[in-house]
N, CA, C and O atoms as a GROMACS GRO file, in nm:
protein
  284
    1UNK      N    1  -2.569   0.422   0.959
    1UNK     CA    2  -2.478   0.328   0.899
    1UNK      C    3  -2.456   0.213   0.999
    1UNK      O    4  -2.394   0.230   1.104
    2UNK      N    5  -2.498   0.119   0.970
    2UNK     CA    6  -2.499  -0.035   1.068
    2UNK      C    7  -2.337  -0.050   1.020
    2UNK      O    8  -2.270   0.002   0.931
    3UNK      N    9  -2.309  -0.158   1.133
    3UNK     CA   10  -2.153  -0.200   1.125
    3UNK      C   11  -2.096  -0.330   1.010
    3UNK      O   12  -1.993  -0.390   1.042
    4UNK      N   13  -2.160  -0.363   0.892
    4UNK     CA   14  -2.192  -0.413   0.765
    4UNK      C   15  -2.132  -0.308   0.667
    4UNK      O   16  -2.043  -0.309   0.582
    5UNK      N   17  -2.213  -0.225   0.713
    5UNK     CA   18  -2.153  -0.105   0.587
    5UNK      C   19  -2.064  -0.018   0.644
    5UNK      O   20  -2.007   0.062   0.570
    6UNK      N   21  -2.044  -0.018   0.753
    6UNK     CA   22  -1.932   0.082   0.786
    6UNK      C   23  -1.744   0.001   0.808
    6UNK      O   24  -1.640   0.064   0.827
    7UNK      N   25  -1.761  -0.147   0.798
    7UNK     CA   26  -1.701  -0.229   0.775
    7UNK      C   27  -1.657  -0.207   0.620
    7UNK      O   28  -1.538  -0.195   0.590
    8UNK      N   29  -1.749  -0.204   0.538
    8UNK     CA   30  -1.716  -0.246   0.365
    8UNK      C   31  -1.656  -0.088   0.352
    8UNK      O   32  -1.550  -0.041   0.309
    9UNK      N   33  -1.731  -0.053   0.389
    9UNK     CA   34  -1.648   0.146   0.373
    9UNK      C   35  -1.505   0.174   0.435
    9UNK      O   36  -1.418   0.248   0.390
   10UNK      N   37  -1.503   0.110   0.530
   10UNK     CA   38  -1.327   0.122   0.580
   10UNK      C   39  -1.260   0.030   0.510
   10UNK      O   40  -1.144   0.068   0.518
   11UNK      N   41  -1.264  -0.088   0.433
   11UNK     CA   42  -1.246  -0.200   0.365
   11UNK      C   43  -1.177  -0.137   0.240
   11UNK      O   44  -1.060  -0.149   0.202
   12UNK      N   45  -1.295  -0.057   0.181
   12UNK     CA   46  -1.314   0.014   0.032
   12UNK      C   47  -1.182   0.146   0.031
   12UNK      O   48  -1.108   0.177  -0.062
   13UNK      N   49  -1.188   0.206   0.175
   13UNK     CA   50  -1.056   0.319   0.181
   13UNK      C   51  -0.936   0.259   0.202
   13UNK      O   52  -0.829   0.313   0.175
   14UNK      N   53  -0.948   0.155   0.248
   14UNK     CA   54  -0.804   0.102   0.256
   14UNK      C   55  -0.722   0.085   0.164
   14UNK      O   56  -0.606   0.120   0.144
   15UNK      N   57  -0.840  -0.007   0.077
   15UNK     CA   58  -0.807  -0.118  -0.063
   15UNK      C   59  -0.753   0.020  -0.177
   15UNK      O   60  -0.641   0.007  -0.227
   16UNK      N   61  -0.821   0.124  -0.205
   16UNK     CA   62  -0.822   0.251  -0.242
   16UNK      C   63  -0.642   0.322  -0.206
   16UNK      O   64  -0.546   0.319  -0.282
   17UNK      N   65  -0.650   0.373  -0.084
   17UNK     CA   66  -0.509   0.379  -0.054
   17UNK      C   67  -0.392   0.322  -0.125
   17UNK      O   68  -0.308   0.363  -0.204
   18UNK      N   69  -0.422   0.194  -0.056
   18UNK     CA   70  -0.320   0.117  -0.075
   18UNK      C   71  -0.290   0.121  -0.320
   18UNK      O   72  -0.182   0.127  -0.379
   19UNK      N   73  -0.399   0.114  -0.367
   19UNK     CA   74  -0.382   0.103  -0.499
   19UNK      C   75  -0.330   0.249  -0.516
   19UNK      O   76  -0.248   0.263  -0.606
   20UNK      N   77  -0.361   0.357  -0.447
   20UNK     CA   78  -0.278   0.482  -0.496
   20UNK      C   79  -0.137   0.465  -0.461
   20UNK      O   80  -0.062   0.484  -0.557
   21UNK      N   81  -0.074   0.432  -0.344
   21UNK     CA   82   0.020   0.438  -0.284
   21UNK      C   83   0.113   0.302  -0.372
   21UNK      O   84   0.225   0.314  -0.422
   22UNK      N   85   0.064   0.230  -0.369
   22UNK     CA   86   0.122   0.158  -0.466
   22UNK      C   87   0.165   0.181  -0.608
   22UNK      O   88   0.277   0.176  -0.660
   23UNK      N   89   0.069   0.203  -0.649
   23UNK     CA   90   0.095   0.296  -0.787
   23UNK      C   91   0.199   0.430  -0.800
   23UNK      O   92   0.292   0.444  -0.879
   24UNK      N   93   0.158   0.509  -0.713
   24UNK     CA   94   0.277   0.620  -0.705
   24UNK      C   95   0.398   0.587  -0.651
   24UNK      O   96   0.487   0.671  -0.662
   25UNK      N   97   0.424   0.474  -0.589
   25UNK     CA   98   0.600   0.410  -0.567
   25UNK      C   99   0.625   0.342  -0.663
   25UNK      O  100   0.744   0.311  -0.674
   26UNK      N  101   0.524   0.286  -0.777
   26UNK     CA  102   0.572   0.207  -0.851
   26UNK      C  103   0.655   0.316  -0.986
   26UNK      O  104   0.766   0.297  -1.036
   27UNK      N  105   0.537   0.451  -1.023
   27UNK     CA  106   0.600   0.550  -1.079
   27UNK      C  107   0.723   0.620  -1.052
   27UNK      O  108   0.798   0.653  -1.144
   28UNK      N  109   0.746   0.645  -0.935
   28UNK     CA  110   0.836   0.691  -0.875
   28UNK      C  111   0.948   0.610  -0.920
   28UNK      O  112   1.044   0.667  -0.971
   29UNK      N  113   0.946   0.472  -0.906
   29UNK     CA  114   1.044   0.379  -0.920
   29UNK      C  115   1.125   0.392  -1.041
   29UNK      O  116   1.245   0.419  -1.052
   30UNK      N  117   0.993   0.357  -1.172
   30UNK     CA  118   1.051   0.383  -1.321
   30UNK      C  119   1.080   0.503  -1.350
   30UNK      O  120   1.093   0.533  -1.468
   31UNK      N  121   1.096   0.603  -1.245
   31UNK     CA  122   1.123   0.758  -1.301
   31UNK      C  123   1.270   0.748  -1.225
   31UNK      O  124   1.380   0.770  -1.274
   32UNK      N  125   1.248   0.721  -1.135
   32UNK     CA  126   1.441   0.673  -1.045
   32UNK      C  127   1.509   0.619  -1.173
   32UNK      O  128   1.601   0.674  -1.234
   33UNK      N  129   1.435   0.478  -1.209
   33UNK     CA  130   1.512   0.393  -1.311
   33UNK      C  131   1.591   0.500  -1.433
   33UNK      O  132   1.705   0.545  -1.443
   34UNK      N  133   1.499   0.509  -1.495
   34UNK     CA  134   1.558   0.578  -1.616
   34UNK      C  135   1.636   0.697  -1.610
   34UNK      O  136   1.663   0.749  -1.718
   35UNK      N  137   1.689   0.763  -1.482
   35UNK     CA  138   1.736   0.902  -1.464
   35UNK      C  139   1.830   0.873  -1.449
   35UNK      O  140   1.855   0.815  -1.343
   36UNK      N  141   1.942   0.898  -1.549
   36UNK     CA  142   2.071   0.893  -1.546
   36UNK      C  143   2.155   0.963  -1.403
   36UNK      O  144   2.268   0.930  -1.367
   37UNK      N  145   2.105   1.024  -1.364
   37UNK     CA  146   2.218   1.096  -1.262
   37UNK      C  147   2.205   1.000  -1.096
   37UNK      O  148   2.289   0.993  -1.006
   38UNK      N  149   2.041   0.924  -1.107
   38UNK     CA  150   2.033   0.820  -0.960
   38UNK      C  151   2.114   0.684  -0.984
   38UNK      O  152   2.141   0.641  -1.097
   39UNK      N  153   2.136   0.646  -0.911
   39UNK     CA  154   2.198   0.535  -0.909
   39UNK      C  155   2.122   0.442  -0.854
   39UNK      O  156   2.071   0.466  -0.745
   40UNK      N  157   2.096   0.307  -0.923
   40UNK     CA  158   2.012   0.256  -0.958
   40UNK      C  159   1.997   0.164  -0.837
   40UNK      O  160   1.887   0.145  -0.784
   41UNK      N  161   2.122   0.101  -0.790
   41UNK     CA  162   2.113   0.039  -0.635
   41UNK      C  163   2.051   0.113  -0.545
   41UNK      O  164   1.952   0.057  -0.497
   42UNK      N  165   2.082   0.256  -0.490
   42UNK     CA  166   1.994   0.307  -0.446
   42UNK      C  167   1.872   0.314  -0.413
   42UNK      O  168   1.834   0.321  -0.296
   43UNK      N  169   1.796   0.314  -0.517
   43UNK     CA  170   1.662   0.318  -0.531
   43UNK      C  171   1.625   0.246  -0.504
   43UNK      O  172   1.503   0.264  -0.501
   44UNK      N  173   1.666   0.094  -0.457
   44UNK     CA  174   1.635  -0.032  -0.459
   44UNK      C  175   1.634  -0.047  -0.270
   44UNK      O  176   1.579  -0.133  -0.201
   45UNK      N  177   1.694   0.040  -0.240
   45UNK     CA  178   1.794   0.009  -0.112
   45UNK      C  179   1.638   0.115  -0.049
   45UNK      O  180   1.589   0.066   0.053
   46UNK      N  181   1.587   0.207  -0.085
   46UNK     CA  182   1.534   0.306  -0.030
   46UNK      C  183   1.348   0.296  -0.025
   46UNK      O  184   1.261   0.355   0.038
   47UNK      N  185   1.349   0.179  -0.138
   47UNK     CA  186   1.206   0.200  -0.211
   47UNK      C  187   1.143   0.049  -0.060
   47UNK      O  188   1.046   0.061   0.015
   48UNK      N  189   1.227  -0.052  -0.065
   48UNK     CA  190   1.198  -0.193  -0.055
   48UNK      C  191   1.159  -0.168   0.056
   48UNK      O  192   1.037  -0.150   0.048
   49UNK      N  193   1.191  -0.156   0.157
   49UNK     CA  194   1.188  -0.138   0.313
   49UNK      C  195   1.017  -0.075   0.350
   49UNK      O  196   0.932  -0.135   0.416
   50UNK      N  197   1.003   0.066   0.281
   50UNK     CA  198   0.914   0.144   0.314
   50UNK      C  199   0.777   0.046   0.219
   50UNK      O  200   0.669   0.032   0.275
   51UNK      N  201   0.796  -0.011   0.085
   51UNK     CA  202   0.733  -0.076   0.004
   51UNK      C  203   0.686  -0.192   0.117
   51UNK      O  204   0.575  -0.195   0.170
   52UNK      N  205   0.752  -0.250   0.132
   52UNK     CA  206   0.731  -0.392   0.257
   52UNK      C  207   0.655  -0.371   0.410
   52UNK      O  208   0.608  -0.452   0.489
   53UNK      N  209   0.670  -0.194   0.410
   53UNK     CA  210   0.570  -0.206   0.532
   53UNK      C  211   0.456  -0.138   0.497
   53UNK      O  212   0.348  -0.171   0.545
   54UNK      N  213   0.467  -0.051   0.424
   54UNK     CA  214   0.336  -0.016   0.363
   54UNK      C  215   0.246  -0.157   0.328
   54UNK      O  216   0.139  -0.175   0.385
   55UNK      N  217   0.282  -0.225   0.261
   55UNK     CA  218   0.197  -0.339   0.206
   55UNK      C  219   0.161  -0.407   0.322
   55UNK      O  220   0.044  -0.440   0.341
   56UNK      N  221   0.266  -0.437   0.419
   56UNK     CA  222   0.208  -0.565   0.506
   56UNK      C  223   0.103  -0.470   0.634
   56UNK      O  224   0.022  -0.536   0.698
   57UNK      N  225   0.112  -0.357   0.654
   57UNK     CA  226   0.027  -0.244   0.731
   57UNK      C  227  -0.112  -0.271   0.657
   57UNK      O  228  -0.210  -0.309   0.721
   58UNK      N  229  -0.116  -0.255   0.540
   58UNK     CA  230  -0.248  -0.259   0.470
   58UNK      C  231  -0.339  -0.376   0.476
   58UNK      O  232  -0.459  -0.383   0.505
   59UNK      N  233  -0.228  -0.489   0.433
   59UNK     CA  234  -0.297  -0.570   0.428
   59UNK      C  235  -0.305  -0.701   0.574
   59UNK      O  236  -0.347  -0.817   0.572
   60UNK      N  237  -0.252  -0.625   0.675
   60UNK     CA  238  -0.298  -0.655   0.847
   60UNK      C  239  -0.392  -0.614   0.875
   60UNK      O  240  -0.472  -0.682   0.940
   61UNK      N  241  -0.426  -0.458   0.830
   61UNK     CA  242  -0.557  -0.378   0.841
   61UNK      C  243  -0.699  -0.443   0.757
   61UNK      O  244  -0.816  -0.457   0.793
   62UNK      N  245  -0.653  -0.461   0.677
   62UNK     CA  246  -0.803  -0.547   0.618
   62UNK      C  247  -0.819  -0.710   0.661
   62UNK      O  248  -0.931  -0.745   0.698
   63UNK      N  249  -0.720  -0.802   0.659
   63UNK     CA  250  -0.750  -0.887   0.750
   63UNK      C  251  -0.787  -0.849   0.865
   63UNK      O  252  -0.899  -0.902   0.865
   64UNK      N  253  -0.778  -0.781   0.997
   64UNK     CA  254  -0.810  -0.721   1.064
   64UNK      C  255  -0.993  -0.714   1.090
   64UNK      O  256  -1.077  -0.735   1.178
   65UNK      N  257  -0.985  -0.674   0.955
   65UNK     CA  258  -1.122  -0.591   0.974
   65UNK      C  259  -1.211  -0.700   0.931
   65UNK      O  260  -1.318  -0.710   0.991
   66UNK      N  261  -1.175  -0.815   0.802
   66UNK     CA  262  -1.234  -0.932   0.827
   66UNK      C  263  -1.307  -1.001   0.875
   66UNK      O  264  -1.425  -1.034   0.860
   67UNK      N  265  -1.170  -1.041   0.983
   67UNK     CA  266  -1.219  -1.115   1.080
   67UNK      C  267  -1.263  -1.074   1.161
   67UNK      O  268  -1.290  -1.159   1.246
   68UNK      N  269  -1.310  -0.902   1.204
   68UNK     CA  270  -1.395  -0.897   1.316
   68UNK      C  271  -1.540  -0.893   1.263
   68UNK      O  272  -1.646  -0.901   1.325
   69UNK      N  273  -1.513  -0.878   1.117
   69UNK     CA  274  -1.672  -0.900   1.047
   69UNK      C  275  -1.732  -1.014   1.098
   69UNK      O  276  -1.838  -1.039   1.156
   70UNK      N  277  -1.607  -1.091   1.050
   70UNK     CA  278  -1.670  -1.269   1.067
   70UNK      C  279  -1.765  -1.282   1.197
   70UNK      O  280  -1.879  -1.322   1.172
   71UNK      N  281  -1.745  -1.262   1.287
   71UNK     CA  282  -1.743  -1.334   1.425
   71UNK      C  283  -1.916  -1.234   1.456
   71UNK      O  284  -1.977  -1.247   1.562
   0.00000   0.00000   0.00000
């Protein structure tokens, strides 16, 4: 595996991740929403924080990996 394809393959697990992990906080979210007994600020207070570094982790990691393609 030359460093071309072992680049697009760490690229491909990231991008992957990140669409599961995204997806399952987003479920999580509308299952908080509609459950009468959570309180709805809450969820908001608990989800955002961990949502905001997950995303910007991911997507540092593939810029990351980018630009060492580039060069």
């Amino acid at each position: 595996m030359n460093k071309e394809q072992l680049n697009a393959y760490i690229t491909l697990v990231a991008c992957a991740t990140l669409a599961f992990i995204l997806l399952s906080m987003v479920g999580v979210l509308l299952i908080g929403l509609f459950t009468p007994a959570v309180d709805n600020t809450k969820i908001f207070e608990a989800i955002t924080p961990a949502f905001q570094t997950i995303v910007g982790g991911f997507i540092g990691l593939i810029t990351g990996i980018k630009i060492g393609s580039d060069e």
